[in-house]
TORZAMAR-735391 format. One record per residue (C-alpha): z, x, y; residue in three letters. Coordinates in pm, whole numbers, plus 50000, padded with zeros to 5 digits. Example, Ala and Ser with C-alpha at 12.3 -4.5 7.8 and 13.67 -1.06 7.14 Angstrom:
REM residues 2
507805123049550ALA
507145136749894SER
//
This chain:
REM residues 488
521574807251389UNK
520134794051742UNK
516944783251600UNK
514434766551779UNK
516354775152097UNK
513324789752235UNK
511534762152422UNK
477785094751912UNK
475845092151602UNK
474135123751443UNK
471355125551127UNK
473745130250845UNK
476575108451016UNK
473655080451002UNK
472945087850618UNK
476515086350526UNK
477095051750740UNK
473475042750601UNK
495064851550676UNK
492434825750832UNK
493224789550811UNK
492744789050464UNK
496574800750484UNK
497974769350538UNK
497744762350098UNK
500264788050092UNK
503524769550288UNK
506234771650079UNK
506914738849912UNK
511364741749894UNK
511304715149610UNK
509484749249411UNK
512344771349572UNK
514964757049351UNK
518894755549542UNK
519054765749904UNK
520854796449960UNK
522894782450273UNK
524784810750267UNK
522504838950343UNK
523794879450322UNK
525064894150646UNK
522334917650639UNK
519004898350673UNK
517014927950603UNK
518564930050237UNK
516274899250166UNK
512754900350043UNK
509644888350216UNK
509834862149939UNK
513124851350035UNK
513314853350373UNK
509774833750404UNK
511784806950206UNK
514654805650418UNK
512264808750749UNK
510414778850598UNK
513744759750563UNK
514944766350927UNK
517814790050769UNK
516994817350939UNK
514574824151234UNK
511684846851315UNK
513624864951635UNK
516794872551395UNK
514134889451128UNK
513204907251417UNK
515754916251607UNK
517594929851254UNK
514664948751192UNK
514194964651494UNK
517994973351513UNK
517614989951163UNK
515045010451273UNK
516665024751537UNK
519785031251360UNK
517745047051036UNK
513965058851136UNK
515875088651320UNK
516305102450969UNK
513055085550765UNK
510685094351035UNK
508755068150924UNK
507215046651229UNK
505115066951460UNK
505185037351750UNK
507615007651785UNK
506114975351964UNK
509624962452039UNK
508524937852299UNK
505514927252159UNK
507204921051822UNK
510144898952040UNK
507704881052177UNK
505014871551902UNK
508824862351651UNK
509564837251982UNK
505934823151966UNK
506504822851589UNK
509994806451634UNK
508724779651891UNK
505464772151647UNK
507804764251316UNK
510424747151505UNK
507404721551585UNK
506164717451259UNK
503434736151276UNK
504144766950941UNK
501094785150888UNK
502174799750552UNK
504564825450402UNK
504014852950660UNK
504624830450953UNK
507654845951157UNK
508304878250880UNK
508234915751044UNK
505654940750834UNK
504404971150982UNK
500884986950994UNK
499795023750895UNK
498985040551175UNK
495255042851061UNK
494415005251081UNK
493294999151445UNK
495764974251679UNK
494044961651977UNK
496244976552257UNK
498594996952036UNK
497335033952004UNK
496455043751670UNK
496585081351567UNK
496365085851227UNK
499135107351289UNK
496735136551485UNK
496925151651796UNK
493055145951768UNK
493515106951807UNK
497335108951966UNK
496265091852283UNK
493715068452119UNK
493975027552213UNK
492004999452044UNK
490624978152161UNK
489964955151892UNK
492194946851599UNK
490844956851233UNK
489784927350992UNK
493064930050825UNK
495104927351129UNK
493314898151257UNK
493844882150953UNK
497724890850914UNK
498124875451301UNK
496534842251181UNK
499014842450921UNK
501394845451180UNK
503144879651075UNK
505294896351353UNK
504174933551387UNK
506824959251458UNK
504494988351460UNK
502945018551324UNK
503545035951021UNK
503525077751023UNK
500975090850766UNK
499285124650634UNK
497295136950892UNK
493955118450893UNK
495145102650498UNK
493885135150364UNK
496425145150169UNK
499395129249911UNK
503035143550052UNK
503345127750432UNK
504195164250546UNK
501755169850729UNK
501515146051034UNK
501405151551381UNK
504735131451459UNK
506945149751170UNK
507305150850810UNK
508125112250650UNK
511895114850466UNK
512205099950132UNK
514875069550140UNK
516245080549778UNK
516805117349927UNK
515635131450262UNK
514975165150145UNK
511685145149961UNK
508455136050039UNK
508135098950038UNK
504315107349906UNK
500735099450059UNK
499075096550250UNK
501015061950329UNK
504065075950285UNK
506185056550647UNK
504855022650439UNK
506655032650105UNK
509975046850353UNK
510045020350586UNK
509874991650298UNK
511865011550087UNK
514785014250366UNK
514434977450458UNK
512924983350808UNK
510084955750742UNK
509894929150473UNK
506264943250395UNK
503294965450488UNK
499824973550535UNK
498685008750357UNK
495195022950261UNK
494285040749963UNK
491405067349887UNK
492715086249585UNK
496035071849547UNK
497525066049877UNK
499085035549830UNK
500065037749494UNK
501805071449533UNK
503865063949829UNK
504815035149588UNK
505845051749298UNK
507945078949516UNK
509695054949727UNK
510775027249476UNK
508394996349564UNK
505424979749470UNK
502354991849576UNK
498714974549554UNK
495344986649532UNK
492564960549521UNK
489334960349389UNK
486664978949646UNK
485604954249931UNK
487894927949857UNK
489654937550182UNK
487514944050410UNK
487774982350573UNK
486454971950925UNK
488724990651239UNK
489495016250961UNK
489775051851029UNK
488305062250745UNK
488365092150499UNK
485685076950276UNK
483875043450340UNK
482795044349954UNK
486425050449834UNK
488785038750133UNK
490555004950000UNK
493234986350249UNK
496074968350076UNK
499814957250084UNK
503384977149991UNK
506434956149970UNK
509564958449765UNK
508444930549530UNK
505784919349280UNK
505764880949442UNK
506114901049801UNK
503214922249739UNK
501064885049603UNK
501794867649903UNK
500704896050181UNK
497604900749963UNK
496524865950000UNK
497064864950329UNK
494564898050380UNK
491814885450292UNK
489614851650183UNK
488534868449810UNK
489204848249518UNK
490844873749366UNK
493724873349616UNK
494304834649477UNK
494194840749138UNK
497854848149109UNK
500274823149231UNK
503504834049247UNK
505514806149253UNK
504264798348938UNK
503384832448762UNK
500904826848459UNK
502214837048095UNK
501014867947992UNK
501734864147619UNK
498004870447528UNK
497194901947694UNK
495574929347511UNK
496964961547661UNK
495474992247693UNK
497815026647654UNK
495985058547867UNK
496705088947743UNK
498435103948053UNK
497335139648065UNK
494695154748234UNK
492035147848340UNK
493555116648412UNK
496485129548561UNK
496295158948784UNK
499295177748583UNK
500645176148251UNK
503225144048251UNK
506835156148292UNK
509625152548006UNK
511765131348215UNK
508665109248321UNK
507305102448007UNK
510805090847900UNK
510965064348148UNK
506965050648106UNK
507495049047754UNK
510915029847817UNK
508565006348036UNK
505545004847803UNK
508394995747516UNK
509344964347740UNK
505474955847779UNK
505024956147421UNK
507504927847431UNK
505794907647662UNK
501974912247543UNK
500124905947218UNK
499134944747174UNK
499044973447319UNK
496845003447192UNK
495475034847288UNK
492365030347526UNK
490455050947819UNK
489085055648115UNK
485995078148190UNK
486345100448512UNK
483055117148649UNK
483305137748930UNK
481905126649281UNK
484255142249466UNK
481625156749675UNK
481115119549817UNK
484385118849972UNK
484115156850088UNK
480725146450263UNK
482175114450434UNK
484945128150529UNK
482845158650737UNK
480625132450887UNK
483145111951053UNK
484995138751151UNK
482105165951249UNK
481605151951587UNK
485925160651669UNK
485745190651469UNK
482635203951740UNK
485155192152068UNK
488185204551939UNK
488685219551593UNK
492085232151767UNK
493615197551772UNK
493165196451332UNK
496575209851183UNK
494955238650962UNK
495155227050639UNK
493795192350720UNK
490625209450882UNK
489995235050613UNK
489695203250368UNK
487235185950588UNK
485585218150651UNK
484585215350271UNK
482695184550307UNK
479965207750530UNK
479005225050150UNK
477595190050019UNK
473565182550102UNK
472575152750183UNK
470485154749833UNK
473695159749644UNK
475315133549871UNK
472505107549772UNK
472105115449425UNK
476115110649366UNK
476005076749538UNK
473265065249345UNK
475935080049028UNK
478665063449175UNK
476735025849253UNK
476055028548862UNK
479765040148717UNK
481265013648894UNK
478014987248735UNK
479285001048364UNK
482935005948405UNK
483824968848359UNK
482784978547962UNK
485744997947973UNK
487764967647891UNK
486144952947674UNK
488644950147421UNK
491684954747657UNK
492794933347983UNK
494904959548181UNK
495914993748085UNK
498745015748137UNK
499965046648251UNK
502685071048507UNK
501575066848879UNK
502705102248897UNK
503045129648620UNK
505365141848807UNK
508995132749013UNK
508675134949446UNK
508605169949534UNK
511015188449783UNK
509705191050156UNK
510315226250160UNK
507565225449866UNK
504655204149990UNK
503005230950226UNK
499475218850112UNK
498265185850143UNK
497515180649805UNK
500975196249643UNK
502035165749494UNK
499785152049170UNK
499325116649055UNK
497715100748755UNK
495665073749004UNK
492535085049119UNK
490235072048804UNK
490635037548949UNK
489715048549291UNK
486675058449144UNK
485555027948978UNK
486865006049287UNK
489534991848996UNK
492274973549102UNK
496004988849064UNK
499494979949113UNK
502215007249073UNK
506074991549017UNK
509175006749006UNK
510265015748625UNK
512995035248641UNK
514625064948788UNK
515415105348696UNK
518275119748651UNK
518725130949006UNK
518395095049124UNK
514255095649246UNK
512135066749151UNK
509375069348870UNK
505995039348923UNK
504225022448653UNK
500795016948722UNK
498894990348553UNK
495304991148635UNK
492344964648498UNK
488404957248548UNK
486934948648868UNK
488604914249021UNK
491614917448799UNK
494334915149053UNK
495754881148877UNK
496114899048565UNK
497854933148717UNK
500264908648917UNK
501114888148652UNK
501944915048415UNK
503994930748680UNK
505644903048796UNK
506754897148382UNK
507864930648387UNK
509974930748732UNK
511534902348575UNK
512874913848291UNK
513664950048448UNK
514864944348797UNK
514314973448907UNK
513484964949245UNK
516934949249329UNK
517934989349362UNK
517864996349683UNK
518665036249856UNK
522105040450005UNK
521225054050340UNK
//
């Protein structure tokens, strides 16, 4: 396999704004592996991060084949997906060569080192412009990686790019974006969802082996859930927003998509130095025997739309398999106040200073939404922080008697293109967790009829993320669902 052959702020904007080398625990340790796989599939990009990590980690396979495969599937695929917005070809050669030369002397910084992910194009790369899929921001260049980035490069990932995106993350289809409407792997004439909705195509389609999404009401999570993969939310500030282009600094959340449970584990880890990234290893999952489960009742309001037929068929399927696994699982709940207006208000005040230059630049939809944000005062602003600071205090009492609950990521299956004119036309069942900063993991659990994929969420207290992963990873086990990959 040739490796080793390479020797201006304003008043109210100032109101609203009022993996290290820790990685190196994380090397894969091949006695842990079980057999090597000598003989590896044709198709590289048919493994998981998991598995080709392993086999990079072994000298099986090297970072500039990953690569190179990668790249080559983009450009025979993304023509149809429309899921990268910019390519860093060269750059990515290059950094899989320094990542090549590095392992071949012994020196593996962890799972990541030498493995191609991409970045939503909303997560600033020093060097690499970074658009959030506008015309308002099509030219713009970092200059300084985000947090997350930083931290993914001293893991040694290999980045192959930017992900395309709802315009400015304000909305949940991926149909409205500057460079083109994102195609949905299982069946092009589909959204792939929002507002990351090039992470859950491009992992979906096996263009990278992970990625890096954000989430505000549901944006990684719904992607997720329409796409097929595994998508997770953290807990608020456990990966840290900085080089962000943010919707809402109180309810933006940065976090990884992959195709697996153990995938999605070890990019997490890698993103930031929490605890709660280490509390789940997944080379040696916990037992999840004693978990008390909690049931939502998936209707509004905690779904935005009454659950679908066919949906509720499948989560109930899933919840069935749970029951299995768990010691209970009863009915529980989730309150959901309304501080909406926070968001609205952030939004505008980021934004206000573009919208004076050049409103023109704003597709119409996406600046009619932040146009709504001008309504809130900064005395209703203030007040609902002060509500919000205190509903996330409380909400941990929620669980009291349950670990993790349940319900559908979406009521709903991925809607046509043809039907998401507004940014908002596809609903989801996710947003009371974005509003108490909760961790939540969505998972593949089945599919329709028609052949679209149908997410699982399982969502738990603040600092949970070993719990949601472990449960998932149980149920992946037992299910499989993520071996099914889209025939494209």
């Amino acid at each position: 396999m040739n490796y080793g052959a390479i020797g201006g702020n304003i008043d109210r904007r100032t109101l609203i704004a009022g993996l290290s080398a820790g990685v190196g625990t994380l090397i894969l340790n091949c006695g842990r592996q079980g057999p090597s796989n000598s003989a590896l599939p044709g198709d590289v990009t048919r493994l998981d991060l998991s598995e080709a990590a392993s086999s990079v980690a072994r000298r099986e396979i090297s970072p500039v084949e990953l690569t190179k495969a990668c790249l080559e599937r983009i450009d025979r695929l993304d023509q149809r997906l429309n899921s990268f917005i910019t390519v860093t070809r060269e750059q990515a050669i290059e950094e899989a060569r320094t990542a090549e030369h590095e392992i071949a002397n012994g020196r593996l910084r962890g799972p990541l080192h030498g493995i191609p992910i991409a970045i939503k194009d909303n997560i600033d790369t020093a060097g690499v412009r970074t658009t959030a899929a506008s015309s308002v921001f099509a030219e713009r260049v970092p200059a300084e990686d985000a947090e997350v980035v930083k931290k993914l490069k001293a893991a040694g990932a290999i980045f192959l790019g930017k992900l395309n995106m709802h315009e400015f993350a304000g909305g949940t289809t991926s149909a409205i974006s500057k460079f083109g409407t994102v195609h949905n792997p299982w069946n092009l004439d589909y959204v792939a969802g929002g507002s990351s909705g090039g992470n859950g195509a491009a992992v979906a389609a096996g263009l990278c082996f992970g990625s890096v999404g954000t989430d505000t009401g549901g944006s990684i999570r719904i992607p997720a859930a329409s796409c097929g993969v595994v998508g997770l939310k953290p807990t608020y500030d456990v990966v840290s927003t900085k080089g962000l282009v943010y919707v809402s600094r109180s309810f933006d959340h940065i976090g990884p998509i992959c195709r697996t449970v153990a995938d999605t584990a070890l990019m997490f880890r890698a993103m930031t130095d929490k605890a709660a990234a280490k509390a789940f290893d997944p080379l040696s999952p916990p037992p999840v025997s004693d978990f008390r489960v909690g049931l939502l009742k998936a209707a509004v309001p905690i779904c935005d739309a009454p659950v679908e037929q066919e949906v509720e068929a499948v989560f109930m399927d899933a919840v069935n398999v749970i029951r299995s696994l768990v010691a209970n699982v009863r009915d529980a709940d989730l309150p959901m106040p309304e501080f909406d207006d926070i968001i609205g208000a952030e939004e505008y005040a980021f934004h206000e200073p573009y919208l004076s230059r050049s409103p023109e630049l704003y597709d119409p939809r996406t600046r009619e939404n932040i146009l709504e944000g001008k309504k809130v005062s900064s005395t209703e602003y203030t007040r609902s922080l002060k509500q919000l600071a205190e509903h996330r205090r409380t909400i941990g009492t929620a669980f009291t008697d349950i670990d993790v609950v349940l319900c559908p990521t979406l009521p709903g299956l991925p809607i046509r293109i043809a039907d998401a004119a507004e940014p908002f036309a596809l609903n989801a069942c996710t947003f009371a967790f974005s509003l108490g900063g909760l961790p939540a993991i969505s998972v593949p659990c089945g599919f329709s009829k028609t052949g679209l994929p149908i997410g699982l969420m399982i969502g738990g207290p603040p600092l949970s993320e070993g719990r949601l992963l472990a449960l998932a990873a149980a149920y992946q086990k037992i299910t499989g669902w993520e071996k099914r990959r889209p025939s494209l």
